[in-house]
N, C-alpha and C positions, 0 to 999 in steps of 0.2 A: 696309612690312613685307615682310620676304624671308621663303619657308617653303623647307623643304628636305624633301621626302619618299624617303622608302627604301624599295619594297617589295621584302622580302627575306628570304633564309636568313637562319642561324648566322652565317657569315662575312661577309655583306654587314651584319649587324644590327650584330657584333661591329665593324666596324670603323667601323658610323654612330656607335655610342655613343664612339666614342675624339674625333670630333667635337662632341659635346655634342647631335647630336638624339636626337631619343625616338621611341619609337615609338607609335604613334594607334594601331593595329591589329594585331593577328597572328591566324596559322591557330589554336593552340593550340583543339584539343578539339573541332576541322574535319575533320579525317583526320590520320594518323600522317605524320609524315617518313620516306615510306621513299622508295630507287632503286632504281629497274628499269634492266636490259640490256633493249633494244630489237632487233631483226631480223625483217626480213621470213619468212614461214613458209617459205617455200620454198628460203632458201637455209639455213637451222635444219633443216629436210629434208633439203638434201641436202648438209649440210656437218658433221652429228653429231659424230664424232669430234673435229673442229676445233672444234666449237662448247662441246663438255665439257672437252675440253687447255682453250683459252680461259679458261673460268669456273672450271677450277682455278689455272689459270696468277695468274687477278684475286683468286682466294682467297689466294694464297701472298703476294701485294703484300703485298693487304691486311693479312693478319697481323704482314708486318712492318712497314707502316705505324703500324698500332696503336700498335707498340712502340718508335717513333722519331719521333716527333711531331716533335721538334723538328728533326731533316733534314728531315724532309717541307716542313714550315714555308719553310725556308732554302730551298731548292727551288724551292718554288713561288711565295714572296715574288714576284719579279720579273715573275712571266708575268701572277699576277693581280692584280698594282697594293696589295697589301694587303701594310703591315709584318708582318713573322714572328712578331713576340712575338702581336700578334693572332690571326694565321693558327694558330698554337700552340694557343692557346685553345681556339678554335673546333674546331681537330681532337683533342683531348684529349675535348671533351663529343659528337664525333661519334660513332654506333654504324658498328662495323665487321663484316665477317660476309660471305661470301656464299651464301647457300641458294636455292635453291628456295620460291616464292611459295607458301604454306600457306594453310589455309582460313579463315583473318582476314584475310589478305592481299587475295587473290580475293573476300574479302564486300566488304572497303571499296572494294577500287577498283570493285565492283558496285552500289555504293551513290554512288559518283560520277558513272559510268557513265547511273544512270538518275536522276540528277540533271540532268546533262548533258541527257538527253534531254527530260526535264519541259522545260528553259527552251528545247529547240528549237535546241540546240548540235549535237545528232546526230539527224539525220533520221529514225533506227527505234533500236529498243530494239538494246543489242546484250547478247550474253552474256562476261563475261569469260573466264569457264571454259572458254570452247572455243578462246581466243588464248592460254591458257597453255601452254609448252612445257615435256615434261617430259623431263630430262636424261635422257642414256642408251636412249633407246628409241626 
C-alpha cells in the first residue's frame, strides 16, 4: 500500500485534492492563518522610513492582487509547480490586507509563544508584545 501525506496550506491542500488525497489532519480552530513581515529590530530601527514605503508599497500589491486573481494565478503557476486554475482558487479564498498586528493578533501568537515554551521549544518565556513593531514611530 502507497500513502501519500501533505502537510499543508490553502494552496498545497488545494492542489493535493486535485490528485485525489485527503486530508487526515488540519490546523483548523489551532490558531488563525495569519502572515507576518519579519526583520530584525535593529534594522526596523534604523531603516523606519523604508520600512513604512515597504509595507505600503506590499499594501498597494496586495490590493491589486485581490482584484486579479487570475494574473496572479498565471504568474505564479510556473515558479510554484501548481496549475493556475488551482492556484486561482486558492487565492480567491485567501484574505488580503496589510495592517498592523492588533490585540488578537499579539494574544495568539502569545498563546503560541508559551505553548512553545511549556514543550521546551523556547528556553524562557518570551513576550510577544515587546517584538512588535509599531509603524511610523
Amino acid at each position: 500500500m502507497t500513502t501519500t501525506r501533505w502537510a499543508s496550506r490553502r494552496v498545497a491542500r488545494r492542489a493535493a485534492a486535485s490528485t485525489g488525497a485527503r486530508t487526515l489532519v488540519n490546523g483548523e480552530g489551532l490558531a488563525p492563518n495569519r502572515q507576518f513581515y519579519l526583520s530584525r529590530r535593529d534594522f526596523a530601527d534604523q531603516n523606519r522610513k523604508a520600512v513604512d514605503a515597504l509595507i505600503e508599497a506590499v499594501g498597494e500589491i496586495d490590493a491589486w492582487a485581490k482584484d486579479n486573481t487570475d494574473a496572479v494565478a498565471t504568474e505564479l503557476a510556473p515558479s510554484v509547480g501548481i496549475p493556475a486554475p488551482i492556484l486561482a482558487v486558492a487565492l480567491r479564498r485567501q484574505s488580503y490586507g496589510v495592517a498592523p498586528l492588533d490585540a488578537a493578533a499579539i494574544a495568539d501568537q502569545q498563546r503560541v509563544a508559551d505553548t512553545f515554551h511549556k514543550l521546551k521549544l523556547l528556553p524562557k518565556p518570551i513576550t510577544v508584545s515587546d517584538a512588535v513593531w509599531k509603524p511610523g514611530s
